[in-house]
SEBA-122512 format. One record per residue: x, z, y of N, C-alpha, C, O, CB in turn. Coordinates in steps of 0.2 Angstrom, whole numbers, padded with zeros to 4 digits, always signed. Glycine has a CB too. Layout:
BEGIN
XZYXZYXZYXZYXZY ...
This chain:
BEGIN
-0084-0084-0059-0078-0086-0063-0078-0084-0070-0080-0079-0071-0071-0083-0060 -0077-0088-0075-0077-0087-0082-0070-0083-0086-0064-0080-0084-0078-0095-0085 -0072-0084-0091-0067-0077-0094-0060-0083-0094-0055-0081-0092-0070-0072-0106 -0061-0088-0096-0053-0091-0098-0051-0094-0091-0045-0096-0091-0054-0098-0104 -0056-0095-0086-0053-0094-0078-0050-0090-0077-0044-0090-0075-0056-0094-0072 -0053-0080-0078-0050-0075-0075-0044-0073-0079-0040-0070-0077-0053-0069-0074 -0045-0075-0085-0038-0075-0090-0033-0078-0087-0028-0074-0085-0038-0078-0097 -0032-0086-0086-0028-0090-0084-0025-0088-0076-0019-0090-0075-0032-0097-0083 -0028-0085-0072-0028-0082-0065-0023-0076-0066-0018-0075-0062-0035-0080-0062 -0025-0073-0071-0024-0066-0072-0013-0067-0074-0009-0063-0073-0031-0062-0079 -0011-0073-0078-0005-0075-0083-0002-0076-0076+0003-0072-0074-0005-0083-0090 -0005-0082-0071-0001-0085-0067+0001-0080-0061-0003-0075-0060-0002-0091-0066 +0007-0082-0056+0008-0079-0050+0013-0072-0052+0012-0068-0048+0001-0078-0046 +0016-0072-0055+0019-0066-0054+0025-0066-0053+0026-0071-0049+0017-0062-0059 +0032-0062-0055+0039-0064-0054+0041-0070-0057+0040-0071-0063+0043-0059-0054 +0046-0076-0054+0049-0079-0056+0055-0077-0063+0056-0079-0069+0050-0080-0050 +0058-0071-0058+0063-0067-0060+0062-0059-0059+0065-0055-0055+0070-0070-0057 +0056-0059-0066+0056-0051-0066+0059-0046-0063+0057-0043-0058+0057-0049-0070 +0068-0046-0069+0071-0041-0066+0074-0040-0059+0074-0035-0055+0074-0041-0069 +0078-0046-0057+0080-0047-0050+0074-0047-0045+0076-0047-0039+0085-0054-0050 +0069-0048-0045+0064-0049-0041+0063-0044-0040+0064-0042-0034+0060-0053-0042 +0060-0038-0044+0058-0033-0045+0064-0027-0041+0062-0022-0037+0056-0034-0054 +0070-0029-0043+0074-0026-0039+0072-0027-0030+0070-0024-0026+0081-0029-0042 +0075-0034-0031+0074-0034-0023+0068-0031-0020+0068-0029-0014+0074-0042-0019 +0061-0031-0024+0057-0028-0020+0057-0021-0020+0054-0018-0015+0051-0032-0021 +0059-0018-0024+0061-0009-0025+0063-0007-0020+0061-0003-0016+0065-0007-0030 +0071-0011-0018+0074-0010-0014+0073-0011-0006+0075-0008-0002+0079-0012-0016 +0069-0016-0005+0066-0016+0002+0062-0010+0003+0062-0006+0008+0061-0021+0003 +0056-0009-0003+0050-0004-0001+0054+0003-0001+0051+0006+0004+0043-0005-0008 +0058+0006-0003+0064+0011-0004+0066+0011+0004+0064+0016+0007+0072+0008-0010 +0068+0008+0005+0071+0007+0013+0067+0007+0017+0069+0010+0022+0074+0002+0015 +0061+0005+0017+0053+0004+0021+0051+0012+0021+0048+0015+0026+0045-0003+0015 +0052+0014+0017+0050+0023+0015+0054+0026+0021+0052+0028+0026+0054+0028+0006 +0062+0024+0019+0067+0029+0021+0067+0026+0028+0073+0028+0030+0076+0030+0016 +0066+0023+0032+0063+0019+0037+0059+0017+0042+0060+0013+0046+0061+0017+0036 +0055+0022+0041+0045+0021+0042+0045+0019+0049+0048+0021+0054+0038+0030+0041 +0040+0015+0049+0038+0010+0054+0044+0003+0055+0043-0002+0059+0038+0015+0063 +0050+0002+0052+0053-0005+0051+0048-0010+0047+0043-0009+0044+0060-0003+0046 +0050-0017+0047+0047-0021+0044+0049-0023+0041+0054-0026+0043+0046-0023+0046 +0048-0024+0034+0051-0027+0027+0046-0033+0026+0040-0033+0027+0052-0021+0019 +0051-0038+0025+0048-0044+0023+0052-0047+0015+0058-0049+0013+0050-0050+0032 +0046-0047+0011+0046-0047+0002+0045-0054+0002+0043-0056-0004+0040-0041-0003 +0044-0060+0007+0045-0067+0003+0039-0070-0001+0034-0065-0001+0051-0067-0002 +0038-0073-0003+0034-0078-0007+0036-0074-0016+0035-0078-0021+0039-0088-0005 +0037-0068-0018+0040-0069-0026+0032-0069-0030+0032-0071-0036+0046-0060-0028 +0026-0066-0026+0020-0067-0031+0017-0073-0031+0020-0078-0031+0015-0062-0029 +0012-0073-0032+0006-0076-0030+0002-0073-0034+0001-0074-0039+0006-0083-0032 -0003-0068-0030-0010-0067-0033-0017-0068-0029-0017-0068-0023-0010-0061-0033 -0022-0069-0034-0028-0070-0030-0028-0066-0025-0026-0060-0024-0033-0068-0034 -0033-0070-0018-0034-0068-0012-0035-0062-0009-0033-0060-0004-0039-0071-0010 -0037-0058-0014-0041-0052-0011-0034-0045-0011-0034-0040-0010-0050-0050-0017 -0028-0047-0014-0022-0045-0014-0017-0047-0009-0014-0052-0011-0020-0047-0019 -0016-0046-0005-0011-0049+0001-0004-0048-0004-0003-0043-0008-0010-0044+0009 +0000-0056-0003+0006-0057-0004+0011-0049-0005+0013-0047-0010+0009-0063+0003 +0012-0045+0000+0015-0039-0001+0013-0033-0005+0017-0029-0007+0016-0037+0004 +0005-0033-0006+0002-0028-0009+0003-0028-0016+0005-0024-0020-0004-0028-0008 +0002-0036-0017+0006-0040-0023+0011-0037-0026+0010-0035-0032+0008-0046-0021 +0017-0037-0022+0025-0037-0024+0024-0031-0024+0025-0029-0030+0031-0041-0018 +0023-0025-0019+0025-0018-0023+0022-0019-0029+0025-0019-0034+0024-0010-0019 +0014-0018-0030+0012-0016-0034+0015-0019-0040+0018-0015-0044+0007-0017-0032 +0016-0026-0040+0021-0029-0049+0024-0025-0050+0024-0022-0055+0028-0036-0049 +0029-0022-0042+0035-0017-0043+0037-0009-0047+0042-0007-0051+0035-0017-0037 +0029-0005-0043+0028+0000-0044+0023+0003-0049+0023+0009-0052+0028+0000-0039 +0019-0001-0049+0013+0002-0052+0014-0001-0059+0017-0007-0060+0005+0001-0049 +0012+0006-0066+0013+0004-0072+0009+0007-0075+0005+0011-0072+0019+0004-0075 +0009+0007-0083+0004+0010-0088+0003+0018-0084-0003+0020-0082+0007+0009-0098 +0007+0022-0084+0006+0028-0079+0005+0027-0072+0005+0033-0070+0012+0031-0079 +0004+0022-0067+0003+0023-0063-0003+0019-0060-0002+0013-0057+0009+0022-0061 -0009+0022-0061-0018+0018-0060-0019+0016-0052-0018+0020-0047-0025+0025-0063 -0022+0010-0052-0022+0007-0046-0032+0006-0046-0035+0004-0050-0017+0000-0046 -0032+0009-0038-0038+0008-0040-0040+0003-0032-0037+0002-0027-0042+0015-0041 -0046+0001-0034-0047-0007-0028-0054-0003-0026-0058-0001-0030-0048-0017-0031 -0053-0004-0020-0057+0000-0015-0063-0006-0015-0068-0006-0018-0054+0001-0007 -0061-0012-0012-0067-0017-0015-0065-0020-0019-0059-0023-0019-0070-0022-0010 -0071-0020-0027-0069-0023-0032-0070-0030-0031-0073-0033-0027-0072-0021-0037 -0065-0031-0036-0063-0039-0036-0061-0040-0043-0056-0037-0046-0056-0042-0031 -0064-0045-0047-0061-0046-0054-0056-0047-0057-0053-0045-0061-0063-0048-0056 -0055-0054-0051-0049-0059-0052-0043-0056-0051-0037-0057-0053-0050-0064-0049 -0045-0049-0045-0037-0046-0043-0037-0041-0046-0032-0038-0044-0035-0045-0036 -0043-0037-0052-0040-0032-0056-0038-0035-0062-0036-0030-0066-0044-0026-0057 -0039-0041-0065-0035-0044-0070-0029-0046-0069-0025-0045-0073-0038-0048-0072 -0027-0049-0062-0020-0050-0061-0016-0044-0061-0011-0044-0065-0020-0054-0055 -0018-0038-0058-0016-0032-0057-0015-0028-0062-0010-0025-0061-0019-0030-0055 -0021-0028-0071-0017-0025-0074-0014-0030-0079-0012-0027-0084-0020-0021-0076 -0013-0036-0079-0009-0039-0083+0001-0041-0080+0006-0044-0083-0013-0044-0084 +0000-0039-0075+0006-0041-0071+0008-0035-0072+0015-0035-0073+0006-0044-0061 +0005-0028-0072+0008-0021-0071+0007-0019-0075+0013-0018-0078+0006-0017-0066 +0002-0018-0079+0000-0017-0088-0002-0008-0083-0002-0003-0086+0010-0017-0097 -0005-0007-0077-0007-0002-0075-0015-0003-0073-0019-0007-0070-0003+0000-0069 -0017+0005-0078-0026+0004-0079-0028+0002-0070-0024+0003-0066-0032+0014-0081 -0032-0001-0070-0037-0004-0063-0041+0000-0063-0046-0002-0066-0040-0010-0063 -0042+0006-0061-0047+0012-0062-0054+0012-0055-0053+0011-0049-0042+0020-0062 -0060+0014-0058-0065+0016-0051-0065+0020-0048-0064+0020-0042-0071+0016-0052 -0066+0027-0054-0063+0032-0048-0058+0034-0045-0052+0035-0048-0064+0036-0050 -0059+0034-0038-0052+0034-0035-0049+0041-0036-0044+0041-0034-0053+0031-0028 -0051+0048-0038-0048+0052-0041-0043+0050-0046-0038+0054-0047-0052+0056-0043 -0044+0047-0049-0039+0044-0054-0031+0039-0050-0025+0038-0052-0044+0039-0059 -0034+0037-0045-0028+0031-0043-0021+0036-0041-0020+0042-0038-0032+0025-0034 -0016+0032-0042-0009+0033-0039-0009+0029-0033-0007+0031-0027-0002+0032-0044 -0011+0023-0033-0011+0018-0029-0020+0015-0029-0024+0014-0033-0005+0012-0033 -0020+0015-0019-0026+0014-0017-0026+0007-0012-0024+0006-0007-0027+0020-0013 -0028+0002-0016-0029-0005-0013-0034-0004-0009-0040-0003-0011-0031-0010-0017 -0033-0005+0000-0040-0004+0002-0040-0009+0005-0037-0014+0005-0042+0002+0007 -0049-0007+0008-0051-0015+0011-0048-0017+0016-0043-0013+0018-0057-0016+0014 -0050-0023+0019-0047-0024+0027-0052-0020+0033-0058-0023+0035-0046-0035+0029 -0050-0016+0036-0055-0013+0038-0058-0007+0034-0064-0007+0035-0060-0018+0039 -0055-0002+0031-0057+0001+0027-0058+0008+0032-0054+0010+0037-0052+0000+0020 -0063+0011+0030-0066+0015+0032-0061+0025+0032-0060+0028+0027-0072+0014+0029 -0058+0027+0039-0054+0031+0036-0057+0039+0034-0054+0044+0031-0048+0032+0040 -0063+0039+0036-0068+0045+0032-0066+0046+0026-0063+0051+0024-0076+0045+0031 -0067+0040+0020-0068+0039+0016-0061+0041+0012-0062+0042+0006-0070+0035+0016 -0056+0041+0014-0049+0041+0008-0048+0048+0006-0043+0049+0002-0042+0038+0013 -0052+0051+0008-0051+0060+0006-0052+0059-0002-0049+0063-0006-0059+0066+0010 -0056+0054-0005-0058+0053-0009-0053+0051-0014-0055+0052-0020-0061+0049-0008 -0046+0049-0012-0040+0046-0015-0037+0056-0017-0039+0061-0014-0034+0039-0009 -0033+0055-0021-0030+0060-0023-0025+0062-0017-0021+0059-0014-0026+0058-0029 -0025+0069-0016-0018+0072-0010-0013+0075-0014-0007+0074-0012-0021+0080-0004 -0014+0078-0021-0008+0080-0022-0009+0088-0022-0013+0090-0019-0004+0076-0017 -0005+0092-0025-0007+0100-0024-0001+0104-0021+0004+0100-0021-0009+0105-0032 +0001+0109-0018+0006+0110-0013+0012+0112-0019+0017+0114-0018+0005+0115-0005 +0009+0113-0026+0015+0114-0029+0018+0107-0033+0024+0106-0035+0014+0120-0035 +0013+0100-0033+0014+0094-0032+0013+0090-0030+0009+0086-0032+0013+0092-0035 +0017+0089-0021+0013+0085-0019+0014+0077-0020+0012+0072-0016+0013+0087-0014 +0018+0077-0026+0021+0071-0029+0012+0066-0030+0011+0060-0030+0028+0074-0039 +0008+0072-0033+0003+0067-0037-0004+0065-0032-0010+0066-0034+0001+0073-0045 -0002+0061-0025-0006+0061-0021-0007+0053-0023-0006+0051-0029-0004+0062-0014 -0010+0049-0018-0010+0041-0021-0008+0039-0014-0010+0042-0009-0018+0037-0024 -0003+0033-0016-0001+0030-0009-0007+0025-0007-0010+0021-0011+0007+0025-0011 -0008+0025-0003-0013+0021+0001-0013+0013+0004-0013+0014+0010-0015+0026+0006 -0012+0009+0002-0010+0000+0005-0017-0003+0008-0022-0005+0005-0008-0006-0002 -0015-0003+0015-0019-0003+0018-0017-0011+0022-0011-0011+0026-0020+0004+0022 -0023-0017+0021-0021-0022+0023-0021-0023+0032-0025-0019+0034-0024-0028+0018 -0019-0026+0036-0019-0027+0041-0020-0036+0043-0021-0041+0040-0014-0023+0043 -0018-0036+0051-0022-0042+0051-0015-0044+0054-0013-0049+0050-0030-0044+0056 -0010-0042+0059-0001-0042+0058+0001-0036+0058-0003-0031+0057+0004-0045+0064 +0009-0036+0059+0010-0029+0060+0012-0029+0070+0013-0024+0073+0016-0027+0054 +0012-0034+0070+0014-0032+0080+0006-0036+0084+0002-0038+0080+0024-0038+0084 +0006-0036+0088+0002-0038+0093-0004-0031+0094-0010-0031+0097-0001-0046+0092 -0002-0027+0090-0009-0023+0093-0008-0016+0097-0002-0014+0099-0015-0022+0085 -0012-0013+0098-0007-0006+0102-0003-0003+0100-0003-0001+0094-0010-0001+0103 +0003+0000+0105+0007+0001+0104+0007+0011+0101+0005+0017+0103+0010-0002+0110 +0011+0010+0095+0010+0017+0093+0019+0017+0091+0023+0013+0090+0003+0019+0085 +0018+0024+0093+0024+0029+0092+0027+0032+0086+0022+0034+0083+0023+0034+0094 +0031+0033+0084+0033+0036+0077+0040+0038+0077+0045+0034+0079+0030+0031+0070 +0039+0045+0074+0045+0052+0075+0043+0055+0069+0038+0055+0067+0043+0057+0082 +0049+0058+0066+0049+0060+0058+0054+0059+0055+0056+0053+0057+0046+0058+0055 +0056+0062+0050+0061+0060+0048+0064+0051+0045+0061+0047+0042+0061+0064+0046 +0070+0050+0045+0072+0044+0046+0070+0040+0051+0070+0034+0051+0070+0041+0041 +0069+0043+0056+0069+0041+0062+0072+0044+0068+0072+0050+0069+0063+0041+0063 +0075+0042+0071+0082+0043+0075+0079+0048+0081+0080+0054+0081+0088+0036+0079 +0075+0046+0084+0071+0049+0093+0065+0047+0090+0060+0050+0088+0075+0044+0102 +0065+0040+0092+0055+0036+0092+0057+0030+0090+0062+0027+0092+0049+0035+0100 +0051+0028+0086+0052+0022+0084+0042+0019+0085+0037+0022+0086+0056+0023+0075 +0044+0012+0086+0035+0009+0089+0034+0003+0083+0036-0002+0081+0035+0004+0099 +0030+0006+0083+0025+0000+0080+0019-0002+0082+0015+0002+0085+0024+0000+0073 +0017-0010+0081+0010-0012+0086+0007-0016+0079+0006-0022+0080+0013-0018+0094 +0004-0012+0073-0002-0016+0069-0007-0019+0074-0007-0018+0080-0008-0010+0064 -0009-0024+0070-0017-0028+0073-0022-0027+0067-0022-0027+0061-0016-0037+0074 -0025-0025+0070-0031-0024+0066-0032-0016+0062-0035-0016+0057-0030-0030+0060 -0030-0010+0065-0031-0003+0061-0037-0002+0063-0040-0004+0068-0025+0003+0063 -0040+0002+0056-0048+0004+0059-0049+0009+0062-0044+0013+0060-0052+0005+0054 -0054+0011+0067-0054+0014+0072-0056+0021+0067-0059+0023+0062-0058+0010+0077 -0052+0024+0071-0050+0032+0066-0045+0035+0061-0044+0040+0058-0055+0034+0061 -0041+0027+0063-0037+0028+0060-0029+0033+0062-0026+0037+0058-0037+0021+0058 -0027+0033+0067-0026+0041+0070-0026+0046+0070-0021+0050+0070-0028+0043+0073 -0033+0047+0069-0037+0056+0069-0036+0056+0062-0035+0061+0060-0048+0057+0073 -0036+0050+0057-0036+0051+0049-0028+0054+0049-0027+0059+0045-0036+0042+0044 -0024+0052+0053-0015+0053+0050-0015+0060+0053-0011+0065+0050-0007+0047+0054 -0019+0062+0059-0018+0068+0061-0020+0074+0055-0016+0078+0053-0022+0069+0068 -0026+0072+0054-0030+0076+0046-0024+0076+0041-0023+0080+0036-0038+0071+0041 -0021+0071+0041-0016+0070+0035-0011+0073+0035-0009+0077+0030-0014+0064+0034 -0007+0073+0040-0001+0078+0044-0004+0087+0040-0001+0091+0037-0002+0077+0057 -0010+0088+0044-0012+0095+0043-0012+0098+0035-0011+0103+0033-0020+0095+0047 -0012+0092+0031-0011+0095+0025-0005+0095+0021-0005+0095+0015-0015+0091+0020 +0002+0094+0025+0007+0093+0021+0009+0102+0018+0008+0107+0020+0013+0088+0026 +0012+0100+0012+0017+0095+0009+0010+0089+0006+0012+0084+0004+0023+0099+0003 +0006+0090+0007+0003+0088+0002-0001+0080+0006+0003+0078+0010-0004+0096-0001 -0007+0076+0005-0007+0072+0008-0005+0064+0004-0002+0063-0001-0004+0074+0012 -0006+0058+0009-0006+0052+0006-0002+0049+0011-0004+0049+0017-0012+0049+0004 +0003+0045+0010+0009+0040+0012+0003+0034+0013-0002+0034+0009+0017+0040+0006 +0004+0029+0018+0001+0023+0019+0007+0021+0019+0013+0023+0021-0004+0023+0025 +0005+0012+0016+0008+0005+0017+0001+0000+0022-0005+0000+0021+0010+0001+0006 +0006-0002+0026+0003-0006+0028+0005-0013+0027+0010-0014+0030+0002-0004+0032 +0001-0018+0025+0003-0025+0024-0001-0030+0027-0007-0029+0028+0002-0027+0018 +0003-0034+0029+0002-0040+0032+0004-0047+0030+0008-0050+0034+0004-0039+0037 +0002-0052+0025+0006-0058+0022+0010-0056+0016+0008-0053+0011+0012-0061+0028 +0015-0057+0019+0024-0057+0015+0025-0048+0017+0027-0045+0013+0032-0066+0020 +0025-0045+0023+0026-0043+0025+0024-0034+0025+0018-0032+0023+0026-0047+0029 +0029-0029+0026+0025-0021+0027+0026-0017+0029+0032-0016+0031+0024-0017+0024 +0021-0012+0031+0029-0006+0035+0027+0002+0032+0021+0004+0033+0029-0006+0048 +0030+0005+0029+0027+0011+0026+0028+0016+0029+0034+0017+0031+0028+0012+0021 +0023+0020+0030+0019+0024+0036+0020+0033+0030+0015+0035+0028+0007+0020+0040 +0026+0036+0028+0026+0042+0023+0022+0049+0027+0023+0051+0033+0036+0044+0022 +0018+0052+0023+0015+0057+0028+0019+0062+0032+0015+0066+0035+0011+0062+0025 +0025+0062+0033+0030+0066+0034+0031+0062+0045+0032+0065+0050+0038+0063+0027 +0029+0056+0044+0029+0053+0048+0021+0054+0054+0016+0053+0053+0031+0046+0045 +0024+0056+0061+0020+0058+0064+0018+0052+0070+0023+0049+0073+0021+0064+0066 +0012+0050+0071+0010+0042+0075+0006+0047+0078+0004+0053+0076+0006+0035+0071 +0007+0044+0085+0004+0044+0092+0001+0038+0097+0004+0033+0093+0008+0048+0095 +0000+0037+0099-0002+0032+0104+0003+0032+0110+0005+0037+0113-0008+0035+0107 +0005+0027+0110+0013+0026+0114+0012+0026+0121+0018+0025+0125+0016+0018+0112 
């Protein structure tokens, strides 16, 4: 792809209506937090190149900005130009640097140690981790208990990579500190806060 394709790629697809748009998707992803394991469904408001799922899209317009560096686990050009022109947030390699961690489909969970945790007198400065999926129901049934959650709440991803489990259990062990997962599917997400404990249902 040439520079006045990835330019051209990079202007279009973003909110219709900034501010109202930008609201509504705040306000879902806000609730998806306070929530975890519900399903928020954010609609059609992007359009970004493929290697961006429709939801990873919408927070990110949302959330990530010149302070808030996103980094892409598999590089993509076309989706780190859309990315920092929609967000005006650096597209960074190293992922010590990211707040926000675009992973692959299938992304390996050895590897995310790699993303920032955060220090236990900040554990504000971890990176949220958006982890794409293939849905969010048909696949096995997992458990989830934590706060904003009444007794148990279930969710059934399709497609989590295998370790992915034993990764939240390692993650749990480091709180306060640690990385909150989004998971996306389409239009669709469900956000998984480290606070929240998954089991096998």
């Amino acid at each position: 792809m040439n520079q006045a394709s990835l330019a051209a790629g990079a202007v279009a697809g973003g909110f219709h209506d900034p501010v109202h748009d930008a609201q509504r998707v705040f306000r879902a992803v806000m609730d998806a937090f306070a929530r975890p394991g519900t399903v928020a469904e954010l609609g059609g408001l992007v359009s970004a190149p493929p290697a961006v799922e429709p939801a990873a899209a919408a927070l990110l317009a949302t959330l990530a900005d010149a302070d808030a560096a996103v980094c892409l686990e598999e590089r993509d050009e076309a989706a780190a130009a859309w990315i920092a022109f929609q967000t005006d947030a650096p597209v960074v390699v190293d992922p010590a640097d990211a707040v926000f961690a675009l992973l692959a489909r299938g992304s390996d969970p050895a590897g995310w140690m790699r993303f920032p945790i955060g220090t236990d007198s900040y554990p504000d400065r971890s990176a949220t981790l958006i982890l794409p999926v293939a849905a969010l129901e048909g696949g096995p049934v997992l458990r989830l208990e934590g706060p904003g959650i009444e007794t148990s709440r279930s969710l059934a991803p399709l497609g989590l990579p295998e370790g992915f489990l034993a990764a939240r259990q390692a993650n749990a062990a480091l709180f306060p500190r640690g990385h909150d997962h989004v998971l996306v599917a389409g239009t669709r997400l469900a956000a998984l806060p480290r606070t929240t404990r998954i089991t096998e249902a």
